[in-house]
Each structure stands twice: as C-alpha cells, then as structure tokens.
C-alpha positions as CSV (number, residue, x, y, z in Angstrom):
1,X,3.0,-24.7,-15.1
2,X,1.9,-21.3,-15.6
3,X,1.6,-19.6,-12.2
4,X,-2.0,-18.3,-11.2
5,X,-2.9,-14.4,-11.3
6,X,-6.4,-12.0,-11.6
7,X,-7.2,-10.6,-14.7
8,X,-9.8,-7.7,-14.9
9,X,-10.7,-4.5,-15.5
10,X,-7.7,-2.0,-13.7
11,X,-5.5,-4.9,-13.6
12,X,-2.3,-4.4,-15.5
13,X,-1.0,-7.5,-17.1
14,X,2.1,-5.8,-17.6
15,X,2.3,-5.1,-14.0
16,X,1.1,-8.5,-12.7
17,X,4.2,-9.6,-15.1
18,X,6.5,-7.7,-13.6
19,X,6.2,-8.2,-9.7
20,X,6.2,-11.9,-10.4
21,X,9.3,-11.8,-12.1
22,X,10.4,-10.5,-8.6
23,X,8.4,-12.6,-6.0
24,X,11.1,-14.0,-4.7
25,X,13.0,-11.0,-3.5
26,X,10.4,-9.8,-1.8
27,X,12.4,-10.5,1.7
28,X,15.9,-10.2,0.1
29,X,16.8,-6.8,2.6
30,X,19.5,-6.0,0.2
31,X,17.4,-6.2,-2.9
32,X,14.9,-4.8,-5.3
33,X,12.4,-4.5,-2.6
34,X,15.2,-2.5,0.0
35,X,13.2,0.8,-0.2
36,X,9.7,-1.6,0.9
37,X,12.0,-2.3,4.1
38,X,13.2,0.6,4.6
39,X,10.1,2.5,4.3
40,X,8.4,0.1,6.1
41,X,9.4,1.4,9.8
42,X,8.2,5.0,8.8
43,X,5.3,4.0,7.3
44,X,4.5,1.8,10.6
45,X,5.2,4.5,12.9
46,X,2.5,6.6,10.4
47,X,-0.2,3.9,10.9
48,X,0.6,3.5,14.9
49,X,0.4,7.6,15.1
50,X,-2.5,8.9,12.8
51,X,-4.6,5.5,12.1
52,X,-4.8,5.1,15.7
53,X,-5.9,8.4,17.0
54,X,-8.3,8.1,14.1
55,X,-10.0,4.9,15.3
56,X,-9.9,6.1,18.9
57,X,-7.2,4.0,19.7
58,X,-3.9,4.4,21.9
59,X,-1.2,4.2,19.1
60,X,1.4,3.9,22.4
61,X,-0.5,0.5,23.5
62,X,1.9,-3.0,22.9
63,X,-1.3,-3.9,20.2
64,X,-3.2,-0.6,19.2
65,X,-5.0,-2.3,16.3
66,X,-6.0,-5.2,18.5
67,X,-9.4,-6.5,17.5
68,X,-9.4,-4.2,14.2
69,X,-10.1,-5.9,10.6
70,X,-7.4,-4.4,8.2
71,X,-6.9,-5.1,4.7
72,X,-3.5,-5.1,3.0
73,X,-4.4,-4.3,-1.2
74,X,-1.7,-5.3,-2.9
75,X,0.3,-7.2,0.0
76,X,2.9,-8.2,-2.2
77,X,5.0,-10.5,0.0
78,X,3.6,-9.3,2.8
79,X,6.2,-6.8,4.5
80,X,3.3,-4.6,5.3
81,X,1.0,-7.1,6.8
82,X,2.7,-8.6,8.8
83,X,4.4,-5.2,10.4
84,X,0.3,-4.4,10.9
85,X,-0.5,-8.0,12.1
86,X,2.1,-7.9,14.9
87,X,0.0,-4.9,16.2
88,X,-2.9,-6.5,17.0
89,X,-4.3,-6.8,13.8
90,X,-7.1,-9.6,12.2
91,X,-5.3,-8.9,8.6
92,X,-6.1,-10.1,5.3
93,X,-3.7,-9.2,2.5
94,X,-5.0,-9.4,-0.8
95,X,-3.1,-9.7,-4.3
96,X,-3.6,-10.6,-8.3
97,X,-0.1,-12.8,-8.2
98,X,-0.2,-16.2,-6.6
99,X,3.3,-16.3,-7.0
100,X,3.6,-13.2,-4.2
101,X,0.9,-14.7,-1.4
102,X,2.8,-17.8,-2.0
103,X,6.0,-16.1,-0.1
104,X,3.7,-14.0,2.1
105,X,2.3,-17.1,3.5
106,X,5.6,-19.2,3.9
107,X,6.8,-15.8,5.6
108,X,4.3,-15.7,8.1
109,X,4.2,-19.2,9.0
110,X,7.6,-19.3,9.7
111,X,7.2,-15.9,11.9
112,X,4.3,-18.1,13.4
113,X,2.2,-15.3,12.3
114,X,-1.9,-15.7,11.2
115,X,-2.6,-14.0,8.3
116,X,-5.5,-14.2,5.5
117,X,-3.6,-14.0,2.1
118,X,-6.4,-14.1,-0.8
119,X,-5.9,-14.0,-4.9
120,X,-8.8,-11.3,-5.0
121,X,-8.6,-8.1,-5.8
122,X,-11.1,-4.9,-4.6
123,X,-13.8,-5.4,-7.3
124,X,-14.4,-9.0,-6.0
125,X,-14.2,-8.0,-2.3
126,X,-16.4,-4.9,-2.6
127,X,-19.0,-7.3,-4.2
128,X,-19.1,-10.1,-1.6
129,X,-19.8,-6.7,0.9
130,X,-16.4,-7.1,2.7
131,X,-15.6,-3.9,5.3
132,X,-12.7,-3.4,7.3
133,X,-12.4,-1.1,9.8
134,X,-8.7,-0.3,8.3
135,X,-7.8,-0.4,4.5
136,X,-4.3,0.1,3.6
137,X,-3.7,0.9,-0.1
138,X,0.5,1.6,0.1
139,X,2.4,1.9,-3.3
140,X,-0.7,0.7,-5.5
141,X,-2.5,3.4,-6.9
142,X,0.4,4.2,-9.2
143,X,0.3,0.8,-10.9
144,X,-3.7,0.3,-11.9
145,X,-4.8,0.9,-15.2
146,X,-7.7,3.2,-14.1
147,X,-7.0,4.6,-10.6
148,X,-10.6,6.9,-10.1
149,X,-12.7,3.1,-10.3
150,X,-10.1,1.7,-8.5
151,X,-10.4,4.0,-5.8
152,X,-14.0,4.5,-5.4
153,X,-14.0,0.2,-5.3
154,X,-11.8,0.6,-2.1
155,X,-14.0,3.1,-0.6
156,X,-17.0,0.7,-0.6
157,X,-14.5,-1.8,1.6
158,X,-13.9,1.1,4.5
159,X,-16.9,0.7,7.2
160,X,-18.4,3.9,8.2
161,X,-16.2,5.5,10.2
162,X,-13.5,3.3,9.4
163,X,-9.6,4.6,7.9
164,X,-8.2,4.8,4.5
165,X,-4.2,5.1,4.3
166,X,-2.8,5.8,0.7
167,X,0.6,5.9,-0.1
168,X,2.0,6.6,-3.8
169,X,3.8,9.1,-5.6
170,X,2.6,12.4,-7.2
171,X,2.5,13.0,-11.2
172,X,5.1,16.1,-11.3
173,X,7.9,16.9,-12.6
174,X,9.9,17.0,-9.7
175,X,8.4,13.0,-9.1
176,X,9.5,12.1,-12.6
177,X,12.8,13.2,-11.9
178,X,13.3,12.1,-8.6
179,X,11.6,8.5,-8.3
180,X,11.7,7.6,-12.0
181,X,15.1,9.4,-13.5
182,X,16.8,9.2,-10.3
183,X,16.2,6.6,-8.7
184,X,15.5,4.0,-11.7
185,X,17.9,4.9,-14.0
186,X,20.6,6.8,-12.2
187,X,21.1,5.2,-9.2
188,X,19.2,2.0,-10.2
189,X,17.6,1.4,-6.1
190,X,14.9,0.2,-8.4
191,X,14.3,-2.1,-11.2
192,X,13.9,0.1,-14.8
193,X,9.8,0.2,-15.4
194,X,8.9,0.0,-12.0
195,X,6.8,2.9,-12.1
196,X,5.3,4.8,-15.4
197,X,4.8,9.0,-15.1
198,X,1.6,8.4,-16.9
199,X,0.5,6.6,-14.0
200,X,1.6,8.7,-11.1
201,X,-1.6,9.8,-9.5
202,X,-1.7,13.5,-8.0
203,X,-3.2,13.5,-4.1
204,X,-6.6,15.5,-4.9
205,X,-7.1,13.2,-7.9
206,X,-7.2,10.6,-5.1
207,X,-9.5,12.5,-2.9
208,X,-12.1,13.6,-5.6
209,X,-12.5,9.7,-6.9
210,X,-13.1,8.2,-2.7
211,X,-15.6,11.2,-3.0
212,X,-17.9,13.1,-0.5
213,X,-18.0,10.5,2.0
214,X,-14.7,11.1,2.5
215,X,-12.6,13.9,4.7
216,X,-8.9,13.8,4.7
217,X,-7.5,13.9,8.5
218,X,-3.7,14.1,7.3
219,X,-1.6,14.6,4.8
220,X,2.6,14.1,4.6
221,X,5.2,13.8,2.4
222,X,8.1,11.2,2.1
223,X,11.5,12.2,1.1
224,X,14.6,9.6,1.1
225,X,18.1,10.9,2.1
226,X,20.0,9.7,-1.4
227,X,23.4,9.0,0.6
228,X,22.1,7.1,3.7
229,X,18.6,6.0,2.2
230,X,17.1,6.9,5.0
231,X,13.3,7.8,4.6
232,X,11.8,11.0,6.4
233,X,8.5,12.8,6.9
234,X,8.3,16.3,4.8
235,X,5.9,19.0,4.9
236,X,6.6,19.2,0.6
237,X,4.3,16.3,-1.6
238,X,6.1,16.7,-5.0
239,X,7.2,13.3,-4.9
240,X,6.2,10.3,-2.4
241,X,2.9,11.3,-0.2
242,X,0.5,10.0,2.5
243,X,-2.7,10.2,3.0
244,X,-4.8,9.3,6.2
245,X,-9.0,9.6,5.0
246,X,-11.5,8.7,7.1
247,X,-15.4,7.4,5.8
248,X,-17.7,9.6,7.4
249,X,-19.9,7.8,10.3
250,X,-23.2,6.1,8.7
C-alpha cells in the first residue's frame, strides 16, 4: 500500500521521498538522525533560555512552557516535541509524511506522552486560523521548495505576541563546505542529498519574508566539534544559525 503524504505548493516530493525512506531511524541514537539527538539538548536549552524570557516565562521553572500551545512544523519523529512537551507544553507536531507521525505517535505513547501529531502542513493550518503561542520551525526552511511563502504562512500561525524559533543553515560558502562537503560526503554523519545549497536560506532572507510584524530578539550560531560531535553556541552564522522572532503585540 502506498504510504499517505501532502502534496502542495512548497512541498518537495523529492524531499517527502527522502525522509520516508528514513522514518524508521528516526530514534536509532547511532543513526542517520544522531546530529537531531545530539542537537537536540542545545537546541532545548535555547528554547528553555530565550523562548521563555520572551513569553515572560521562568525558563528555570520544572515546566516553563506550561499552559503554552506550541507547534512542531516538520516534527519528523518527534525528537523535538516531545523534548518541548515534557516542559509543559499543549504540542501539536505537524508533518507531510504519515510514515514519520506514525513513529512519533508510537514514541510518545510508549513515553506515556500526549501529543497532537497531524498530516497538515502550514498552508492548511494558517487557513483553519490556528495560533500558537510558540511555533518552532527547526531544520525546515532549507528543504521547501519556496521558503519566502512558506515563511510568511508560518507567521500567520504565531499569535500576537507570541515566538517564532528558526533553525537552518546559511547559503555560503563556508555552509556548502562544511554541512554539505563535509559532513555528507566526507565524513558521511549524513545521508548524501540531505540538504541542496540552492536551498540553504540566508538569516535576513528569513527575516524580510515573516516581515514588519516581526523583530528579531536573538540571533546564534551553531558549530559542531568534528572529533567529539559535540554541538556549541557561536557568535559566527556561516553555517548552522538560530533565530528567536517575536510577532509584535496586536
């Protein structure tokens, strides 16, 4: 039986393809997915620290999201959400591949965790009217076919006020040579074609498509220590970034 996926305008089939190929390894530690885990601890301690303070929240309180609706775009297996869901969180994690909510939701139950998985993507969700208070859009901007409507469908999904978090990779040299070169081809810590340099998306291209409405409150970069794989913050963005942007209050 053919397994069930979106199709639609910034979808990628190609992409869609490829990460279903993979669903099953999404909680394999040790495999294609081991940067996702790794990452996933700095990334967390990101969210706790600037999405936090942003929502007037104690990041050092046991559940600092407590209350708050986030959304997970492209939740994959779900390593993300449910990291965000044990802090409090009323999550819903949203995906084009069936195949990947399928793990995320045997995951969860078996970590007795509740957590919305949806086959939707943004387009759908900004239509219904759907806000969240937190969106988190981590290691997906880089594999749309169109980021600038992509991005300005998220920012209808953040409530006034409410938190963006983006996560991706810059388009430079330095990026293409690092996380493509490097780390595809010469190391192999990914799959080949995981990411495409014509696809990388630069951090003010991201800022000028979620528009006016939007202020950036902070800005990092990412860099990965090639002989421990250990992931750090860094003041330089050539290569993996974050950015924390707020909606301005209605």
């Amino acid at each position: 039986m053919k397994s069930a996926h979106l199709s639609g305008a910034g979808i990628d089939p190609a992409e869609v393809a490829y990460f279903e190929r993979l669903a099953h390894r999404w909680w394999d530690t040790a495999g294609p997915f081991w940067p996702l885990h790794r990452l996933n601890a700095l990334r967390l301690d990101y969210l706790r620290e600037r999405a936090a303070r942003a929502l007037d929240r104690d990041p050092d309180a046991a559940l600092p999201f407590a209350d708050l609706a986030v959304l997970d775009i492209g939740c994959g297996g779900g390593i993300l959400s449910e990291a965000v869901a044990r802090l409090g969180a009323a999550l819903v994690g949203i995906d084009v591949t069936e195949k990947n909510l399928a793990v995320a939701r045997l995951h969860a139950q078996a970590s007795g965790l509740t957590i919305d998985y949806q086959l939707a993507d943004v387009g759908q969700l900004a239509a219904a009217g759907a806000q969240f208070d937190l969106v988190l859009n981590m290691e997906v901007v880089e594999h749309v076919d169109d980021c600038a409507p992509f991005l300005a469908q998220c920012a209808r999904l953040v409530r006034p006020g409410g938190v963006m978090v983006i996560a991706s990779i810059n388009r430079t040299w330095a990026a293409g040579l690092m996380a493509i070169l490097g780390a595809e081809y010469l190391l192999r810590w990914l799959p080949r074609g995981t990411h495409h340099y014509r696809k990388l998306v630069r951090p003010a291209e991201v800022e000028a498509a979620l528009g006016a409405d939007f202020r950036c409150l902070d800005r990092t970069g990412v860099r990965v220590n090639p002989f421990n794989r250990a992931f750090s913050y860094t003041g330089w963005m050539g290569v993996n970034y974050m950015l924390v942007m707020q909606r301005q209050p209605a």
